[in-house]
N, C-alpha and C positions, 0 to 999 in steps of 0.2 A: 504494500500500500504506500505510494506517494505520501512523502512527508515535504510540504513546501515550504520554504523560507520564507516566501512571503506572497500576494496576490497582487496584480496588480504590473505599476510601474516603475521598475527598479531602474536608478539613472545611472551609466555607467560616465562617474564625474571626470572631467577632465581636470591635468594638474596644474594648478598657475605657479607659474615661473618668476622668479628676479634673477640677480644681478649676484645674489649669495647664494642660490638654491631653489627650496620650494616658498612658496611665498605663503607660510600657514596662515596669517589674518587672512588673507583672501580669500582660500580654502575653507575657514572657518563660515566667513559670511557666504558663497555658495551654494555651502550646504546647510546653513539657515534657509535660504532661500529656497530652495530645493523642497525642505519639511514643510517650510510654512504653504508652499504650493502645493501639497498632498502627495508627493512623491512616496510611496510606498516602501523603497529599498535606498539605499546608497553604497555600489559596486564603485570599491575608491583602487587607484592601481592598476588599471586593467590598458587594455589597448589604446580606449581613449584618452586614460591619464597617461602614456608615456611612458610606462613603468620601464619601458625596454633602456629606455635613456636617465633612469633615475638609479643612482648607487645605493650599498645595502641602508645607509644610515637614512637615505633620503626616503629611498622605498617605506621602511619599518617608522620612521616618523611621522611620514602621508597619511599612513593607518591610525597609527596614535591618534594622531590628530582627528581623523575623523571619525573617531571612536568616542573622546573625548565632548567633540561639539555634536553627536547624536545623542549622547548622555542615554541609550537605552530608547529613544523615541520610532525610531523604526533600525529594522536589521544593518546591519556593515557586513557587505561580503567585502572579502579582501583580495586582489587579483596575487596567487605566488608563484603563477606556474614559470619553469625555466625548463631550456631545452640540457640543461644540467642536474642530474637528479636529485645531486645530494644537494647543491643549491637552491632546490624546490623544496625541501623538504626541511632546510635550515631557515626560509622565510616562511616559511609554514607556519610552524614552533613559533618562530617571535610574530607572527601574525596573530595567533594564539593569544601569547601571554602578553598584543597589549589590547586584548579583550577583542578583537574578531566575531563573529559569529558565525563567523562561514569562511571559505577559504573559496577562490574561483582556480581552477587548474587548467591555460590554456593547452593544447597539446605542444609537445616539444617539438619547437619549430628547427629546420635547416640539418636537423641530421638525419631527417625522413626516417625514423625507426621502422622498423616493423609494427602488425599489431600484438605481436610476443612482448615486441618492447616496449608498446605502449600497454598493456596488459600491469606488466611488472613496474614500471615507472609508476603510474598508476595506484600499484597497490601498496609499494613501497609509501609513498606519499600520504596515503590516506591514512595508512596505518601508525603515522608518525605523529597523530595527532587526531585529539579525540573530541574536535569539532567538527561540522558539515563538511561536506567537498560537494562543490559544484562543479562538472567538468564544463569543457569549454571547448566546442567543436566550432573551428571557423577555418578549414581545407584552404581557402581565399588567400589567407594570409602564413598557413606554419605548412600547405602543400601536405597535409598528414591532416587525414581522415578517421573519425570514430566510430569504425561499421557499427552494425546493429547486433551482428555477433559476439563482439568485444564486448557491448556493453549488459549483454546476455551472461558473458562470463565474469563480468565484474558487477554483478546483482548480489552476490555471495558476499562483499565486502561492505559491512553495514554505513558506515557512514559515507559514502558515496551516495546521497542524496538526490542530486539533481543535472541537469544538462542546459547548458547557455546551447541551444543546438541553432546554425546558420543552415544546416545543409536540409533545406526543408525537404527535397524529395527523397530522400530516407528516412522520412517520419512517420510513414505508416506501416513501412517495416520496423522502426522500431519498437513499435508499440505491440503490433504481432507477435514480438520474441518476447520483450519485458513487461506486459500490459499495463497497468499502474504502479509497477517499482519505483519510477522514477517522478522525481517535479521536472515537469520539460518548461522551460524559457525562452521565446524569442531571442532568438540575436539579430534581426533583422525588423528596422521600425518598420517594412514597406508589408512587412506578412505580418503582424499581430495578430490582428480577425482571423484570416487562416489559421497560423497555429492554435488560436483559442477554440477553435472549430474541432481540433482534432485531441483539445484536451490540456491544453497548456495553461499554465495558472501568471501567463504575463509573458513580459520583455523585459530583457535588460537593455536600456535605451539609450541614444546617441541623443538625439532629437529630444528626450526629456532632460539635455543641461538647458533647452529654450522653453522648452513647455510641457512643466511636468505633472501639473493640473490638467491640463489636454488628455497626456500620456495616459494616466492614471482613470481618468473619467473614461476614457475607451475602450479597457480593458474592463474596468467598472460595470461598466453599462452592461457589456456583454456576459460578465458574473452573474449581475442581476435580472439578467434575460431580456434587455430592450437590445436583440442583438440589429435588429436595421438603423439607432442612433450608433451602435458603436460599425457598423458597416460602414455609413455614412462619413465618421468621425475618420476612421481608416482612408478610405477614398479621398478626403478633403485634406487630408497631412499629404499626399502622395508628392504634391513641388516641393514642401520643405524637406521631404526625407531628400527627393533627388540633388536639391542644392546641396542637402550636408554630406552627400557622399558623389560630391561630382569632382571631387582631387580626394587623393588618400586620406581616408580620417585621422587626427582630431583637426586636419589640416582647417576644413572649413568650417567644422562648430566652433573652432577657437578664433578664427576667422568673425566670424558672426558674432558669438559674444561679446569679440570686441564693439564693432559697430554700433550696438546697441547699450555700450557702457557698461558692461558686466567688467571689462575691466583683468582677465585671466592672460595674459600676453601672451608673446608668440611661442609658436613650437621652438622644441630641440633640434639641433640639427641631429639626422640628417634631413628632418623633416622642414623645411621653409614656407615663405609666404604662399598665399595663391598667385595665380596669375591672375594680369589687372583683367581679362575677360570676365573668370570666372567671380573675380570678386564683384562685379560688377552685378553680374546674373546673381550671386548669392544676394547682394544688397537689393535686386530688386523682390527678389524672393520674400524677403523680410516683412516686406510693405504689404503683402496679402494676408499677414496672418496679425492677431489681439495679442501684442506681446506688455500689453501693458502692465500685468506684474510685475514686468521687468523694471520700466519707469517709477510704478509704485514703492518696490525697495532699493534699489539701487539711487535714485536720484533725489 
């Protein structure tokens, strides 16, 4: 039986950057804003925060920190996956002990394991710590796949929990092999409805660092069975999803939030600006959607 972390709209935050590091005030107000807009999760760490380009002090304080400013108010999953095992499993542990609730485990991108090695990586991990694992299938970007077999064979290892799953057409095989084991998650804002259709308790979202009341009420709605308002809600995000994913993520939602005065600065390298095209198209994007929470706290 599905044990979920949480329902709804879990935002995967992005991480604002200075001059010294991570810029924790900033991070803190974020993810106020975040709560006070009904945001149901806070996935801090993960793709969209950079994690890739954050060292281990930066990484383990990111969490702290927004462990700290959720105070208990909604879940912290915590991104620790590495394509380095025992390094997965040593941010694991301090992910843990500075109060995590969840761990997100992407799969180990660039050495293309097997699924033996994803298997064993895998269990090793989980087993190294005795809070949630969320896996985290996104093929797009680590080129390594989480069959439905694999995760058939990792039903046996209790706290493996749930699935950030991208690869939507092996969703209904996965659910033929595992039927309710798992909490399944959006990884993708352009499918919510769909996945909720086939049993998923949410998204972990891009598009809810700009609208996470949005996010939230969509997935909401369809909880509560007004599934043609959240069909509706789905269809009518479809330009904002495309603008934030029309250059490599968090390229354009940090993009965007700038514009708008959120205020989180630019990516790491190796990730840079948009191009002046697509920032253009993203700003015009902006103007079609009620981002006025944003003026509410921010200004």
């Amino acid at each position: 039986m599905a044990r979920p972390i949480f329902t709804g709209a879990g935002v995967a935050i992005v991480t604002p950057f200075c001059d010294s590091g991570v810029d924790y005030k900033k991070l803190e107000s974020i993810i106020e804003f975040e709560i006070k807009n009904k945001v149901d999760a806070i996935i801090i760490c993960g793709s969209t925060g950079e994690a890739a380009t954050m060292d281990h002090e930066e990484h383990v304080g990111a969490i702290k920190c927004a462990v700290d400013a959720v105070a208990g108010r909604v879940p912290v999953i915590a991104g620790t996956g590495s394509n380095d095992t025992a390094y997965g499993i040593e941010l694991s542990k301090d992910a843990q002990k500075a109060g995590a609730d969840a761990v997100l485990l992407v799969t180990p991108y660039y050495n293309k394991c097997t699924q033996e090695g994803l298997y064993r990586h895998y269990k090793a991990t989980a087993e190294s710590v005795d809070i949630p694992c969320v896996l985290y299938n996104v093929p797009s970007r680590t080129n390594v796949n989480i069959s439905p077999e694999l995760l058939y064979r990792l039903a046996d290892i209790e706290n493996i929990v749930a699935i950030k799953e991208c690869n939507f057409g092996q969703v209904p095989e996965i659910l033929n092999l595992t039927g309710d084991r798992y909490a399944l998650y959006s990884g993708e804002d352009g499918l919510v409805v769909p996945m909720l259709s086939l049993g998923a308790y949410g998204v972990i979202s891009v598009v809810a660092n700009l609208m996470p009341e949005y996010t939230s009420t969509m997935v909401h709605s369809y909880v509560d069975g007004d599934i043609e308002k959240a069909k509706k809600m789905q269809i009518d995000i479809i330009p904002m999803v495309k603008a934030m994913f029309c250059e490599v993520n968090p390229i354009p939602v940090k993009e965007a939030m700038e514009m708008v005065g959120m205020g989180v600065g630019p990516c790491r390298l190796p990730l840079c600006e948009m191009s002046a095209k697509n920032r253009e198209y993203v700003a015009g994007v902006l103007k079609q959607y009620d981002l006025s929470a944003i003026d509410a706290f921010f200004k």
